[in-house]
VEXTIFI-323702 format. One record per residue (C-alpha): x, z, y; residue in three letters. Coordinates in steps of 0.1 Angstrom, whole numbers, plus 5000, padded with zeros to 4 digits. Layout:
N
      X      Z      Y   res
      X      Z      Y   ALA
...
! end
This chain:
245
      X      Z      Y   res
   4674   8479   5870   UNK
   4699   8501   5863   UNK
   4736   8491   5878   UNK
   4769   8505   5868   UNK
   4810   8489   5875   UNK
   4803   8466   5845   UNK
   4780   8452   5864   UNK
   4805   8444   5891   UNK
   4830   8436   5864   UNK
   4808   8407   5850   UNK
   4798   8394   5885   UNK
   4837   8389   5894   UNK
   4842   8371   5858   UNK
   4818   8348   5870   UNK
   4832   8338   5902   UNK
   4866   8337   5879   UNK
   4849   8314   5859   UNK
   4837   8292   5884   UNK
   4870   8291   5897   UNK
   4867   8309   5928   UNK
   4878   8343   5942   UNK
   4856   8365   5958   UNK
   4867   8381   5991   UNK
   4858   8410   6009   UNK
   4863   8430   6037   UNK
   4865   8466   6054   UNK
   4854   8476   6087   UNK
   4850   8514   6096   UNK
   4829   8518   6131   UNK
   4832   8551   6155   UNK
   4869   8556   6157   UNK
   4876   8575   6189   UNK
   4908   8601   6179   UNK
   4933   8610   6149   UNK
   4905   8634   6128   UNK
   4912   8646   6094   UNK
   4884   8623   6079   UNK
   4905   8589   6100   UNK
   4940   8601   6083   UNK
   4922   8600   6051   UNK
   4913   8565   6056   UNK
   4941   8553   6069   UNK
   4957   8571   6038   UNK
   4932   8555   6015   UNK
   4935   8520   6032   UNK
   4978   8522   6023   UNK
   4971   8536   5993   UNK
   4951   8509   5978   UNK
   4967   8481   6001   UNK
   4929   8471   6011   UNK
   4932   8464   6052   UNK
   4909   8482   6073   UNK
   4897   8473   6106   UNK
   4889   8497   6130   UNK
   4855   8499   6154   UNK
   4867   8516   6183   UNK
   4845   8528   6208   UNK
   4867   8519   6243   UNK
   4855   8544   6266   UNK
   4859   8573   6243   UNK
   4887   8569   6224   UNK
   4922   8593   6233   UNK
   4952   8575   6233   UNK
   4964   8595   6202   UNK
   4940   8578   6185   UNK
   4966   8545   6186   UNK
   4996   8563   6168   UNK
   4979   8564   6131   UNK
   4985   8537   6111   UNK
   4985   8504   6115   UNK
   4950   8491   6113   UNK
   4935   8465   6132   UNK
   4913   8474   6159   UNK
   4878   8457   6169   UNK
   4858   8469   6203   UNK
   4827   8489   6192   UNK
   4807   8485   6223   UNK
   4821   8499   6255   UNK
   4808   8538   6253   UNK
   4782   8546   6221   UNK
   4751   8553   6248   UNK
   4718   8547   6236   UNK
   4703   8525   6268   UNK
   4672   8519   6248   UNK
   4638   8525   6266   UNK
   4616   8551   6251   UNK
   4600   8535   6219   UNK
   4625   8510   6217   UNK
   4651   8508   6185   UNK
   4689   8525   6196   UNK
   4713   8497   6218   UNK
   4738   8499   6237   UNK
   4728   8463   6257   UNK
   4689   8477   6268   UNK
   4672   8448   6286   UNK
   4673   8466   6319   UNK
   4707   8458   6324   UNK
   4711   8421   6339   UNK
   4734   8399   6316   UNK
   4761   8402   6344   UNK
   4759   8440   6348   UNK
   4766   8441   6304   UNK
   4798   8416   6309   UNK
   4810   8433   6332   UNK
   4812   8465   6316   UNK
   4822   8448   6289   UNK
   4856   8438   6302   UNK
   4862   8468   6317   UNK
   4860   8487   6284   UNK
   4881   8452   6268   UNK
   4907   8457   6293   UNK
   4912   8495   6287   UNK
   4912   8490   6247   UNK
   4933   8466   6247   UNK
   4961   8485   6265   UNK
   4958   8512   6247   UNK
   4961   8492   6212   UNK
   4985   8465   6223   UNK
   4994   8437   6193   UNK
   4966   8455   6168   UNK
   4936   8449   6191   UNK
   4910   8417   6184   UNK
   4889   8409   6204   UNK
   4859   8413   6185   UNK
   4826   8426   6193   UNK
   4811   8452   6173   UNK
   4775   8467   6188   UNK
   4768   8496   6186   UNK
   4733   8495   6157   UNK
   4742   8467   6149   UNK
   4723   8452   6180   UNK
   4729   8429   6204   UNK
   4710   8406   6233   UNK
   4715   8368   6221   UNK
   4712   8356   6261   UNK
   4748   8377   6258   UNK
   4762   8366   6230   UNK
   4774   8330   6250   UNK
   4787   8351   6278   UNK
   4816   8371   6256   UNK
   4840   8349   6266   UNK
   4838   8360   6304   UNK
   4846   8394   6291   UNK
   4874   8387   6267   UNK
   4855   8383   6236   UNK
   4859   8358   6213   UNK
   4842   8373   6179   UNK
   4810   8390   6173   UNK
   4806   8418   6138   UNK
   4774   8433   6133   UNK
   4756   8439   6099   UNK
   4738   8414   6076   UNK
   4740   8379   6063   UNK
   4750   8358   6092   UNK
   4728   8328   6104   UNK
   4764   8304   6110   UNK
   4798   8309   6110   UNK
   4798   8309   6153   UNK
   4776   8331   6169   UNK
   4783   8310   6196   UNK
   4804   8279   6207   UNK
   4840   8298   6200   UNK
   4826   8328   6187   UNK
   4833   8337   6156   UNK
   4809   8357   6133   UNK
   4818   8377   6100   UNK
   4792   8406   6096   UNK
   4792   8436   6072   UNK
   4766   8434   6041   UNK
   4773   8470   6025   UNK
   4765   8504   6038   UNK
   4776   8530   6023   UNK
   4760   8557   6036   UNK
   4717   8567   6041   UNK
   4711   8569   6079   UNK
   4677   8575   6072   UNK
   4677   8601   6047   UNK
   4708   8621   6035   UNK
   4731   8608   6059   UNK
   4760   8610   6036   UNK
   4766   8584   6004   UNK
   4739   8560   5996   UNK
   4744   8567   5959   UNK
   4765   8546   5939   UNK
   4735   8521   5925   UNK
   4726   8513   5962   UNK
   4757   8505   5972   UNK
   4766   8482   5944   UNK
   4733   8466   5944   UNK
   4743   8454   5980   UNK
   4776   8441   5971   UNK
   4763   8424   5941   UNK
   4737   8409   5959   UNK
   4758   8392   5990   UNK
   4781   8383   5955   UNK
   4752   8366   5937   UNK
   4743   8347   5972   UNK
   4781   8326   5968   UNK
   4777   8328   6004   UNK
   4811   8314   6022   UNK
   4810   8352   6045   UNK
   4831   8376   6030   UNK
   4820   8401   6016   UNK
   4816   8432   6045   UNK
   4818   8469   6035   UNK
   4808   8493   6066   UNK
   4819   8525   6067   UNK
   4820   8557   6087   UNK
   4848   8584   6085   UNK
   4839   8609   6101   UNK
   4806   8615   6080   UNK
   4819   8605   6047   UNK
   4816   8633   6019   UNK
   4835   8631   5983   UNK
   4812   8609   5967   UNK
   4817   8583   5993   UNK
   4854   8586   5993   UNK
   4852   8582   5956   UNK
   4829   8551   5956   UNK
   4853   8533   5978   UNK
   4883   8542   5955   UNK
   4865   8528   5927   UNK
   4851   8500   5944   UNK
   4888   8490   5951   UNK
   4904   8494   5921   UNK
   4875   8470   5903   UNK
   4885   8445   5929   UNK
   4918   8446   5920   UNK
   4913   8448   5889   UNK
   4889   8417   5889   UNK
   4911   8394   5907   UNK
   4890   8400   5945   UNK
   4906   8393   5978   UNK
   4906   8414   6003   UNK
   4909   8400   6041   UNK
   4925   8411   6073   UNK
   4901   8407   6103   UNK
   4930   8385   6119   UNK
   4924   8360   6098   UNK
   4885   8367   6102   UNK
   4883   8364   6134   UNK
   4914   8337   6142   UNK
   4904   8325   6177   UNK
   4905   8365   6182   UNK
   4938   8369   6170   UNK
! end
């Protein structure tokens, strides 16, 4: 089937009608210094008042990278490496590495990110992929952690006993083909879809600056102003991730 913004349009009148308000939220992985493509986010996040939350990767990212904008900032892994054995799917947390080796590096990248963010850091756990061991998922708290963002409908609101869970449902961009914008139907058949589901998990758009080209710029422009437009909620990850903040 064919899907346009009307189609968006009629799926918020139905929450209106139901007497709810749908709510989203933005989180933008691979920050690691003040690029043109960041400014323009930042720029685009003020412009339309939607919050963004950066993924920062702690081991890479410049201190510079901390005097744009305002945004808050989640921990994207500790340093980006695929650990993966050969034939195995990209992750940063490869089985070879004992749970206690992984927490540990874990803190130490925690402890660097959060000095160099101050007030704006959470500390949230994005992986890297997406992907992430469960054995350490229980363990996050030993390195600071206390909230866990990867991508997908979530299985419960706690990943683990006090950790909290909000994922991203929408990506806008083809990994496996183009690797620029999915193409506008894609991308609002996947925000329909987590809509349709009435799912208590907000509504996660995933993004990626630094590989973003004018059509997804523009989709996200759009996808904004409809929201506002149709009465939609945008959240701040502080109040996502509130044992975090």
């Amino acid at each position: 089937m064919d899907l346009n913004w009307q189609a968006l349009d009629e799926e918020f009148a139905r929450w209106r009608d139901a007497g709810r308000t749908p709510e989203f939220w933005w989180r933008d992985d691979d920050a690691t210094a003040p690029t043109a493509p960041l400014r323009q986010l930042i720029s685009l996040a003020k412009a339309s008042g939607v919050p963004v939350a950066l993924a920062v990767v702690p081991l890479v990212a410049v201190p510079e990278l901390f005097t744009e904008g305002d945004a808050r900032v989640l921990m994207h892994g500790t340093d980006h490496r695929n650990r993966a054995a050969p034939g195995e799917k990209k992750t940063e947390f490869a089985g070879a590495e004992s749970d206690a080796e992984a927490i540990a590096r874990l803190a130490a990248a925690r402890e660097r990110l959060a000095r160099f963010a101050a007030d704006r850091f959470l500390p949230v756990l994005v992986p890297p992929w997406n992907r992430f061991r469960r054995t350490l998922t229980a363990r996050l708290p030993d390195a600071g952690l206390h909230g866990l963002s990867a991508y997908g409908p979530r299985a419960a609101a706690q990943a683990a006993r006090g950790i909290a869970q909000v994922n991203t449902h929408v990506d806008i961009i083809d990994w496996h083909g183009t690797r620029g914008f999915i193409g506008e139907q894609t991308a609002l058949r996947a925000v329909l879809k987590h809509l349709a589901a009435r799912s208590e998990e907000p509504t996660g758009v995933l993004t990626h600056h630094a590989v973003h080209d004018k059509a997804a710029w523009a989709f996200l422009e759009q996808l904004f102003e409809r929201a506002r437009r149709g009465g939609a909620r945008w959240a701040d990850a502080a109040a996502l991730f509130p044992a975090a903040a």
